[in-house]
C-alpha positions as CSV (number, residue, x, y, z in Angstrom):
1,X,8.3,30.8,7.1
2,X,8.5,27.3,8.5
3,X,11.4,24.9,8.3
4,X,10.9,21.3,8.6
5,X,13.6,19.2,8.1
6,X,13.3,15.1,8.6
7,X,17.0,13.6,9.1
8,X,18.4,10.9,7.6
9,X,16.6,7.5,8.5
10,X,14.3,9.3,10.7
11,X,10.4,8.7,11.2
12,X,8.4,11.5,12.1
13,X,4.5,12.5,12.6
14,X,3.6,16.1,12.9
15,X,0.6,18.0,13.1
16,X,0.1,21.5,12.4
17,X,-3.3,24.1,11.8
18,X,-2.7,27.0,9.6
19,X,-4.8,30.2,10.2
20,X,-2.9,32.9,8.1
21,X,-0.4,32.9,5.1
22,X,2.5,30.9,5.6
23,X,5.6,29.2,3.7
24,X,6.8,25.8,4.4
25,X,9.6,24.8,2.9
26,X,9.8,20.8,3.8
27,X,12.8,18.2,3.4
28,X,12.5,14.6,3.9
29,X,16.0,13.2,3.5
30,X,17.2,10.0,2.5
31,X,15.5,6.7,4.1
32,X,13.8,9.1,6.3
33,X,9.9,9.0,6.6
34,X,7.6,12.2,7.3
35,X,3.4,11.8,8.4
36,X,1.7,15.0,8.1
37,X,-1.4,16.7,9.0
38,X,-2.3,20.2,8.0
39,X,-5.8,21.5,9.0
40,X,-6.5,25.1,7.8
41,X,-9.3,27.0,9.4
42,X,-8.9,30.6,8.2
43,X,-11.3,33.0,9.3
44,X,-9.4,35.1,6.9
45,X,-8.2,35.1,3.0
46,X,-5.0,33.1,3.0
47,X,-1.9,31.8,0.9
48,X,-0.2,28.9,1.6
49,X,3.1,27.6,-0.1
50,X,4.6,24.4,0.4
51,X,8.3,23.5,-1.5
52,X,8.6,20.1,-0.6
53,X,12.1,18.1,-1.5
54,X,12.1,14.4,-1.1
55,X,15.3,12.7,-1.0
56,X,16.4,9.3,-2.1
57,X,14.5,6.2,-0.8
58,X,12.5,8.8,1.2
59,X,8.7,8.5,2.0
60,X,5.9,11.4,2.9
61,X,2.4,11.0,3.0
62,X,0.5,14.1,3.2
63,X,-2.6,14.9,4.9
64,X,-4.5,18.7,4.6
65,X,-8.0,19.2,5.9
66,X,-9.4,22.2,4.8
67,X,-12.4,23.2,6.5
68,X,-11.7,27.2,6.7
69,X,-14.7,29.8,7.1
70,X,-17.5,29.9,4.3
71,X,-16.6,33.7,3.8
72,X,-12.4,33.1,3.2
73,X,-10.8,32.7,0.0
74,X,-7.9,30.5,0.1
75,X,-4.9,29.7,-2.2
76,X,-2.6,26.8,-1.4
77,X,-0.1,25.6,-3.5
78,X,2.3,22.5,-3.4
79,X,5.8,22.0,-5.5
80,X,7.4,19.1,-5.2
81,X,10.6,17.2,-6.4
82,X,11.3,13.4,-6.1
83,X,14.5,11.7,-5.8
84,X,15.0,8.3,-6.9
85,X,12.7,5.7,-5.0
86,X,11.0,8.2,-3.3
87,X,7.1,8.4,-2.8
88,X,4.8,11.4,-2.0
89,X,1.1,10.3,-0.7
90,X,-0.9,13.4,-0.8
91,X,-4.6,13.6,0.9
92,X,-6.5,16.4,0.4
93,X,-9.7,17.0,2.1
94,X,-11.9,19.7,0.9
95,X,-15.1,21.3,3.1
96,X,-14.6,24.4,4.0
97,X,-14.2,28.3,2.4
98,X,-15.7,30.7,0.0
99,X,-13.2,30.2,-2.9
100,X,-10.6,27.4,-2.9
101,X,-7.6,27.6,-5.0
102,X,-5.5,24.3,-5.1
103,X,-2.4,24.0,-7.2
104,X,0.3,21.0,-7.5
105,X,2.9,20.5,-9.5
106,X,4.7,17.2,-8.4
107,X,8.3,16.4,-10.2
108,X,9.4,13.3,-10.6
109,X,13.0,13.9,-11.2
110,X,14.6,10.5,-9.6
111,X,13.6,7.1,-11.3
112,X,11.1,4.8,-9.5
113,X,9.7,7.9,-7.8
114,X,6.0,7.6,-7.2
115,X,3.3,10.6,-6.7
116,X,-0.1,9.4,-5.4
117,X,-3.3,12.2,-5.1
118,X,-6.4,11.9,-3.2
119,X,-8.5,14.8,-3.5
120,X,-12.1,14.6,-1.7
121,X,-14.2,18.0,-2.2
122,X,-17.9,18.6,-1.2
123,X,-19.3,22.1,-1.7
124,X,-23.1,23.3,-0.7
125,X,-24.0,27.5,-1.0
126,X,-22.1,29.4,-3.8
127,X,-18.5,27.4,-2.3
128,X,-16.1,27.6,-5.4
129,X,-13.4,24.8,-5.6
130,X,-10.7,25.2,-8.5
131,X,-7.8,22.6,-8.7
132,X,-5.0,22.3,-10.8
133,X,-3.0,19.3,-10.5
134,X,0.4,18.2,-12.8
135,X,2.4,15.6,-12.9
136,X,5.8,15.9,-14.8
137,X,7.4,12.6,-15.3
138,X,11.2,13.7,-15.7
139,X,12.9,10.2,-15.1
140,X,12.4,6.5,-16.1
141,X,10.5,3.8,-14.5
142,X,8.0,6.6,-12.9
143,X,4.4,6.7,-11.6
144,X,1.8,8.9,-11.0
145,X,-1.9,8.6,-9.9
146,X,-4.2,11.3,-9.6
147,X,-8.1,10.3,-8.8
148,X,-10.0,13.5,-7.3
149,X,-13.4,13.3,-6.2
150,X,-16.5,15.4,-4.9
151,X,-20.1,16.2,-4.4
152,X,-22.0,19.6,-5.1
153,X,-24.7,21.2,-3.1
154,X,-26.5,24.3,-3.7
155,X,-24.9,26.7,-6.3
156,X,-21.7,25.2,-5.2
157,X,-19.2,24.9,-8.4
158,X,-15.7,22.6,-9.0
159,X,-13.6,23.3,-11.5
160,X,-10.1,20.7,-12.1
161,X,-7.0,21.2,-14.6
162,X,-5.3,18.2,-14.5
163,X,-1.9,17.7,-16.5
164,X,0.5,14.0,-16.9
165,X,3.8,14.9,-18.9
166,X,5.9,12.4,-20.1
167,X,9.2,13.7,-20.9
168,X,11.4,12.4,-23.8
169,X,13.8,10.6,-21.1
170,X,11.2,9.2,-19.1
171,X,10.3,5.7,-20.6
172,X,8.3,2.6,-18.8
173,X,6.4,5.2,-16.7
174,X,2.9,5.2,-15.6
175,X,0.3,7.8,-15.3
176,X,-3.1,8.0,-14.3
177,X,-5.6,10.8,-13.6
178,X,-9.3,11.1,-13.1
179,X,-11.7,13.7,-11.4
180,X,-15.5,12.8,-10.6
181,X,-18.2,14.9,-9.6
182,X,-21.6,14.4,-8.5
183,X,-24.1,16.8,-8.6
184,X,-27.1,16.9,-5.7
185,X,-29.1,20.4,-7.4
186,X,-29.8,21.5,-10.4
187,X,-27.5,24.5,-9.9
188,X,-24.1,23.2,-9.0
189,X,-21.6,22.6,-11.7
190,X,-18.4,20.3,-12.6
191,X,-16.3,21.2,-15.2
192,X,-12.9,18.9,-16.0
193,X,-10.1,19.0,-18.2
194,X,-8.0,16.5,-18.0
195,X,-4.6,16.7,-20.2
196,X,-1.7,14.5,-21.5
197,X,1.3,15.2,-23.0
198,X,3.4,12.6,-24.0
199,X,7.0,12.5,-25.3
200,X,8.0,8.7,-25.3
201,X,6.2,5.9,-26.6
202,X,7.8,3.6,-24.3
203,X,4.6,4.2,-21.1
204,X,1.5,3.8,-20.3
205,X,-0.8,6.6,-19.5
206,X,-4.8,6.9,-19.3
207,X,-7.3,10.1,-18.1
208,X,-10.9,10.4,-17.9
209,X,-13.7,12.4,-16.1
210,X,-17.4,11.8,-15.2
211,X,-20.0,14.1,-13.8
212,X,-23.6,12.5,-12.6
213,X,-26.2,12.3,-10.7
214,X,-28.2,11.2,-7.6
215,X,-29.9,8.2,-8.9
216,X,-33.8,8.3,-8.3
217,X,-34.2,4.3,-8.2
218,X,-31.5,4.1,-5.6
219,X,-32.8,6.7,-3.6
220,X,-35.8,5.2,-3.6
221,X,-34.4,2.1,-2.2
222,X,-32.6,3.3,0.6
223,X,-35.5,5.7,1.8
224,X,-37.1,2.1,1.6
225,X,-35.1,0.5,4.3
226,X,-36.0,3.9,6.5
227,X,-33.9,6.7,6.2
228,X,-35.0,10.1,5.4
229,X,-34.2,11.9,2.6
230,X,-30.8,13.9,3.6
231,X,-29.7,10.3,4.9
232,X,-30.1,8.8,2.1
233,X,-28.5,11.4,-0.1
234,X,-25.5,11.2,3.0
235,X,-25.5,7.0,2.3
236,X,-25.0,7.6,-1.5
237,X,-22.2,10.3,-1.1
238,X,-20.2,8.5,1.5
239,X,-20.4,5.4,-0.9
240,X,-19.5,7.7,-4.0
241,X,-16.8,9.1,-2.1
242,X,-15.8,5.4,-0.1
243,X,-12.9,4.7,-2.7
244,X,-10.3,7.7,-1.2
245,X,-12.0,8.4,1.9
246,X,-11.4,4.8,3.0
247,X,-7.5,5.7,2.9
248,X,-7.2,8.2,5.4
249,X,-8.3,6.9,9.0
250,X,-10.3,10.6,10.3
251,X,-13.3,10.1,12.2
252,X,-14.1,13.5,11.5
253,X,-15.1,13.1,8.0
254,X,-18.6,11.8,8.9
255,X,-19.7,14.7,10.6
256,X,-18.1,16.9,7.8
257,X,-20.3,15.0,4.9
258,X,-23.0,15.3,7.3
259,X,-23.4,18.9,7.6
260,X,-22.7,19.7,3.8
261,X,-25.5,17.8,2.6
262,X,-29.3,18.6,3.3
């Protein structure tokens, strides 16, 4: 079990890789700012908790590369609650492992709080990704945004639960979620159900979904202008993928896109 505990008005950047089951139980109190990187790179099947408690006027932004071994299944799951005027940025960044289990259930208990999630995933051989992300707004003057989006290779396979609740008490909030997936074979699958369930007239709330695919009239283009086939697929996936991966400043991510797609 890890502690980490961000004082009052303090700024902090940490950055810690995860091999093995672990629980963090994380506290940003109030005016305080946390950065944080999590890489996992299990060899092994793993479980990962986070309780995460974000005090008033407090700020985290949440990085977690997951680029474990093709052969481990891993489950990672992220609770949250939000104070009032608090904000939670959360990054995730999907290559690696067999079987992929991400859950996130992000509270928004304090008014003005603010969840943001980024989800990137690419998948090539029989890799499995299954999120299931929830917002529950609990307070007035709240606002969510979930956009999660990915590339399939091979017999790879995504599958996303998403879930905005607006509670009775929780008027003038904001909620927004949407998951897109495209597919580079035949035999790699998306399936999305996004979910609402609203309880006050008084917000504004929207959800959607797409899967597609490579286009052949822009592949043809590009492979025009010189580039081989796998760079051209790479060129159309890092432009698919440009809206979240522009956000997080890792110049790893290239190379990662790069070896998932042939």
């Amino acid at each position: 079990m890890k502690n980490i505990n961000i004082g009052k008005n303090e700024k902090e950047e940490l950055k810690i890789t995860v091999n093995d089951d672990e629980d963090f139980f994380i506290t940003v109190n109030e005016n305080a700012e946390l950065h944080l990187m999590i890489t996992y790179s299990s060899e092994n099947n793993s479980k990962i908790n986070f309780n995460i408690n974000l005090k008033e006027n407090s700020k985290l932004d949440f990085i977690n590369m997951q680029k474990s071994s093709a052969t481990s299944n891993n489950e990672i799951k992220r609770d949250a609650k939000l104070e009032r005027n608090s904000s939670f940025n959360l990054f995730d960044l999907n290559f690696g492992g067999k079987l992929t289990n991400f859950n996130i259930n992000a509270n928004l208990d304090g008014e003005n709080s603010r969840f943001e999630h980024f989800s990137v995933f690419i998948g090539n051989k029989e890799q499995k990704f299954d999120f299931d992300v929830n917002a529950f707004h609990n307070a007035p003057h709240t606002y969510s945004n979930m956009l999660t989006k990915g590339a399939l290779n091979d017999n790879s396979k995504s599958f996303y639960k998403g879930l905005i609740k607006i509670n009775k008490n929780a008027s003038n909030s904001n909620g927004y979620q949407k998951q897109d997936a495209i597919l580079l074979s035949e035999n790699s699958e998306s399936n999305s159900i996004p979910k609402l369930e609203i309880d006050n007239n008084e917000v504004r709330c929207t959800h959607g979904s797409s899967v597609s695919q490579i286009d052949d009239e822009k592949m043809f283009y590009i492979m025009s202008r010189g580039l081989d086939e796998k760079e051209a697929k790479v060129s159309l996936v890092k432009g698919f993928l440009r809206e979240i991966i522009d956000k997080v400043n890792f110049g790893e991510l290239d190379e990662l896109i790069q070896e998932k797609i042939k």
